[in-house]
C-alpha positions as CSV (number, residue, x, y, z in Angstrom):
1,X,9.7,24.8,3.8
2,X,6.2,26.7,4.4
3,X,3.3,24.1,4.8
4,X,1.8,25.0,2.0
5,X,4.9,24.0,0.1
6,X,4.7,20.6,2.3
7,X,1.2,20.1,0.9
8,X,2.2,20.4,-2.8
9,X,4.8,17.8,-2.4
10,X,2.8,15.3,-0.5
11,X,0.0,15.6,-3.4
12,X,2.5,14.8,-5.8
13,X,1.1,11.4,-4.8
14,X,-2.3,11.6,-5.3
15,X,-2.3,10.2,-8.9
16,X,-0.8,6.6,-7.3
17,X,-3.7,7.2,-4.4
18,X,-6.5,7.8,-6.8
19,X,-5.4,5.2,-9.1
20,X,-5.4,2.6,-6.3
21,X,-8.5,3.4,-5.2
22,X,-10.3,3.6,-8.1
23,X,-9.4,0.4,-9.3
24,X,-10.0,-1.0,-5.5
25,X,-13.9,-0.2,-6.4
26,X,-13.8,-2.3,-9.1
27,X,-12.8,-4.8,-7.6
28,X,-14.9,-4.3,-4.6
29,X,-18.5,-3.4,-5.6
30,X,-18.6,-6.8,-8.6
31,X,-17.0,-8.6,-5.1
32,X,-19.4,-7.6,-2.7
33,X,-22.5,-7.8,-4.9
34,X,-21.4,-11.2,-6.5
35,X,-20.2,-12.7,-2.5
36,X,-23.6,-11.6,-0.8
37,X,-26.1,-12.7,-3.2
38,X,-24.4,-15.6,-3.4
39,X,-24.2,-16.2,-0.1
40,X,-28.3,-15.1,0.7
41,X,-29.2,-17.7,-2.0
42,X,-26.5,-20.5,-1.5
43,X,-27.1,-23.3,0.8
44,X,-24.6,-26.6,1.7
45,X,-21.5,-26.8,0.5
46,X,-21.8,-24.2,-1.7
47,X,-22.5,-21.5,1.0
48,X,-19.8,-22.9,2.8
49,X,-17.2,-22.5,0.0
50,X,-18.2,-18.6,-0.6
51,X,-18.2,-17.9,3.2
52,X,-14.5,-19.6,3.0
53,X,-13.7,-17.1,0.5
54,X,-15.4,-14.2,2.6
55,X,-13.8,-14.9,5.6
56,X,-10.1,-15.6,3.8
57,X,-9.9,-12.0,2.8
58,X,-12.0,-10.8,6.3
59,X,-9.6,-12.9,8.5
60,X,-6.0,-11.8,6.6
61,X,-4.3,-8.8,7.8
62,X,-4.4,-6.7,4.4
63,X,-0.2,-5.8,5.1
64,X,0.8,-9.8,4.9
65,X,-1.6,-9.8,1.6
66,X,0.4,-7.3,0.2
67,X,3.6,-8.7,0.4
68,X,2.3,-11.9,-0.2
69,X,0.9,-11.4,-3.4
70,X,4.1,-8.7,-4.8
71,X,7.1,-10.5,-2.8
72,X,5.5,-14.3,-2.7
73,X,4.2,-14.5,-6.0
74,X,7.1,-14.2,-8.5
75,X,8.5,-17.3,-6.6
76,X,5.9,-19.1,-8.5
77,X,6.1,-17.6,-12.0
78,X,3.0,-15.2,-11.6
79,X,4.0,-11.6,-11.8
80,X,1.9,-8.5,-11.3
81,X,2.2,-4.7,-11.1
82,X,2.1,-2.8,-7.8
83,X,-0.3,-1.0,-8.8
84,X,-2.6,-4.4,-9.7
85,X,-1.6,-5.9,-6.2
86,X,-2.6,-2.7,-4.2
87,X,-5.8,-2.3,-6.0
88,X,-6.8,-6.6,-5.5
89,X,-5.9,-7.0,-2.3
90,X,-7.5,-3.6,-0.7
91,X,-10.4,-4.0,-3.0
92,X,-11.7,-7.5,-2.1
93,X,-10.5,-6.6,1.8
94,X,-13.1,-4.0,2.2
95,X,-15.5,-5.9,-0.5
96,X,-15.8,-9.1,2.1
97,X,-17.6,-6.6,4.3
98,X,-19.7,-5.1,1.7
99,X,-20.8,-8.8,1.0
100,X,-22.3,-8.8,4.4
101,X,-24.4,-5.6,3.9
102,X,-25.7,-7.1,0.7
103,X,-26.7,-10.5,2.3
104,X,-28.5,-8.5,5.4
105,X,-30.3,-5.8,2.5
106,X,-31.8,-8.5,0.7
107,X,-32.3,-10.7,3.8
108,X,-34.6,-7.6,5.0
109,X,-36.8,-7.5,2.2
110,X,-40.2,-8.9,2.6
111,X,-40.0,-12.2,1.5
112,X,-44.1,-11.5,0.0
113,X,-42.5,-9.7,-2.8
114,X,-40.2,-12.4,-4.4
115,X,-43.5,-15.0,-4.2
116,X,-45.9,-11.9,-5.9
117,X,-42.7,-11.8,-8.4
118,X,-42.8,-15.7,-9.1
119,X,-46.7,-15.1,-9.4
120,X,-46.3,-12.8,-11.9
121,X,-44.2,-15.3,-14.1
122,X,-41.0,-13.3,-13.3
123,X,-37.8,-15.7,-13.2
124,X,-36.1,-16.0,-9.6
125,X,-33.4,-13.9,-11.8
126,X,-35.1,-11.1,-12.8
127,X,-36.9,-11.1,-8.9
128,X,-33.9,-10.4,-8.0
129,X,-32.2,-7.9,-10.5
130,X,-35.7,-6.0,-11.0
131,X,-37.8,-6.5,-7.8
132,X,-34.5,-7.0,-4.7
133,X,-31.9,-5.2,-5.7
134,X,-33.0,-2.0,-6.8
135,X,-34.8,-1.9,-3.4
136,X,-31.7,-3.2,-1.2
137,X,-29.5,-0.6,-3.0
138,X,-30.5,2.2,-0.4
139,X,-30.0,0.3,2.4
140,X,-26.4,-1.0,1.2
141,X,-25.4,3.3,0.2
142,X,-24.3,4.0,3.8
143,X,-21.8,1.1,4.4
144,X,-21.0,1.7,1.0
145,X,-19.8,5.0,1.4
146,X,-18.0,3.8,4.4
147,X,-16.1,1.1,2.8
148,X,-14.9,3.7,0.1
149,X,-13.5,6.1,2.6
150,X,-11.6,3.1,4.0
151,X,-10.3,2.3,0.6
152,X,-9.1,5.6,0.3
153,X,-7.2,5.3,4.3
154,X,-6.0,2.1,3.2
155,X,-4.2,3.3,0.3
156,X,-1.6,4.3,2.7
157,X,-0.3,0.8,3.1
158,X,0.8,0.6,-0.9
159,X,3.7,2.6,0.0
160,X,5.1,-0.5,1.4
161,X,4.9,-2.3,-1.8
162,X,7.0,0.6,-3.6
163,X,4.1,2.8,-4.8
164,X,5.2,6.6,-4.4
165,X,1.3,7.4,-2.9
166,X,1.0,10.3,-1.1
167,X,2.0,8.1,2.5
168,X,5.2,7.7,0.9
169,X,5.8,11.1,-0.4
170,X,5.4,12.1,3.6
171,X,7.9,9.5,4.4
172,X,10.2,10.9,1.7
173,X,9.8,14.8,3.1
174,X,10.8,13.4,6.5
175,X,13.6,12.3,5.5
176,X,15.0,15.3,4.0
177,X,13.6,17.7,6.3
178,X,12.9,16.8,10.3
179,X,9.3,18.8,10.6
180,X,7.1,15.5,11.8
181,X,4.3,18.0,12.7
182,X,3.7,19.8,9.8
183,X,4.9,16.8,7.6
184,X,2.0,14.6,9.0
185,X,-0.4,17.2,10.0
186,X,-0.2,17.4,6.1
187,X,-1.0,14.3,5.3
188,X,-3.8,14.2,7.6
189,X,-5.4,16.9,6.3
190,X,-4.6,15.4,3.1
191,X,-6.6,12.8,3.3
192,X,-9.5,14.7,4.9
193,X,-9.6,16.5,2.0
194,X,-10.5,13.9,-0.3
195,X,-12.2,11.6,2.0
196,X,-14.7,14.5,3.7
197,X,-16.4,15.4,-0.3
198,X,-17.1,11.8,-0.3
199,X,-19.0,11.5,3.3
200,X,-20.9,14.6,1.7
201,X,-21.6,13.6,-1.4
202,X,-23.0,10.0,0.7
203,X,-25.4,11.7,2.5
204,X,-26.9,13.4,-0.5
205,X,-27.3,10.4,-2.6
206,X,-28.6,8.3,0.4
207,X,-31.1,11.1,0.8
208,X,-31.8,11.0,-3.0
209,X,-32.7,7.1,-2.7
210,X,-34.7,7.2,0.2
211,X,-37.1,10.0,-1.1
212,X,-40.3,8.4,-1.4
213,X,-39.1,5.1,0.1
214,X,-41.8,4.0,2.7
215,X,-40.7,2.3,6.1
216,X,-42.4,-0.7,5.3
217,X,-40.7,-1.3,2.1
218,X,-37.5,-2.8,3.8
C-alpha cells in the first residue's frame, strides 16, 4: 500500500473529525463567553457556583467524560448520539479555558471606559456588548485559535466512543496491514494539514483586529 493510498483511507474520516469539531465550537465559544463574563461580573455565591462549573470540566480528564456521558448515561434513561457526546464533552473541555481568557480580556480593560459608558446613559449591558467586548475580542483571537487547534487534536479521542474519525481509520489500517510508520506518519501529517491553515488563517485575522488598535486601549 503506497502512502499516498494510506492517506486516502485515513481521510475517509475526516467528515466524523470535522463534524466533531465543528459542533465542539458551538459549544465552546457560547461556553466561554457566557462562563467568563459571568465570572468577571459575579461575586458570592454566584461566582462560586460558575467557577464550580469551570473547574468541573477544567479538573475532569476529557477520556472518563466520554465514557461517562455515552456508557454511564443510558443507565439513567438519558440517551445521546456519539456524535452529540464527542462534540459536549470536547467543546465545554477546551471552552473552560477560553472562560479564563475572556475574564482576564475584560479584566484588562480600563475600567474609565465602563464609568464614561454609564455617563453617557448606556446600560451596564450595552457597556458591555458595545463598549467591552468588541475591544476584548482581539485580545481573546490568539487563545482562541489555540483552543480550536486543540479541538481539532482532541478529536482523536472520539474513536474510543465508536466514531470512525480519522484516529480510528489509522487504527483500522494497522490492523490489516503492519506499516506503523507510514500508518501514523499519516495521520500526523494528517492532522497538520488541517490544523497548520488554521494557525495561518489566526495570525491574519489577529493582525486584521489589531490594525489601528493603540497600546493603551487594553
Amino acid at each position: 500500500m503506497s502512502f499516498f493510498e494510506i492517506m486516502r483511507q485515513i481521510y475517509q474520516g475526516f467528515g466524523v473529525t470535522a463534524m466533531v469539531t465543528l459542533l465542539g465550537i458551538l459549544y465552546a465559544i457560547p461556553f466561554a463567553l457566557l462562563a467568563g463574563v459571568l465570572q468577571h461580573f459575579s461575586t458570592g455565591f454566584y461566582r462560586g457556583v460558575i467557577t464550580a462549573v469551570i473547574e468541573f470540566w477544567r479538573s475532569s480528564p476529557v477520556i472518563v467524560l466520554l465514557y461517562a456521558f455515552y456508557y454511564a448515561l443510558p443507565a439513567f434513561g438519558i440517551y445521546l448520539s456519539a456524535i452529540a457526546v464527542g462534540a459536549m464533552v470536547l467543546g465545554l473541555n477546551i471552552g473552560r479555558y477560553g472562560s479564563q481568557s475572556v475574564r482576564a480580556a475584560l479584566q484588562a480593560l480600563n475600567r474609565g471606559q465602563c464609568e464614561a459608558g454609564l455617563a453617557l446613559g448606556l446600560s451596564r449591558f450595552d457597556v458591555l456588548r458595545f463598549v467591552e467586548l468588541p475591544q476584548a475580542i482581539a485580545a481573546m483571537i490568539p487563545t482562541f485559535i489555540n483552543q480550536a487547534i486543540q479541538l481539532i487534536k482532541g478529536t482523536s479521542l472520539v474513536s474510543l466512543i465508536t466514531l470512525t474519525d480519522m484516529t480510528l481509520r489509522a487504527k483500522e489500517i494497522a490492523e490489516t496491514r503492519y506499516d506503523p510508520v507510514g500508518i501514523y506518519s499519516g495521520l500526523l501529517l494528517a492532522y497538520l494539514i488541517i490544523c497548520y491553515p488554521v494557525t495561518i488563517w489566526g495570525r491574519h485575522l489577529e493582525r486584521s483586529l489589531g490594525k489601528g488598535r493603540r497600546p493603551h486601549e487594553f
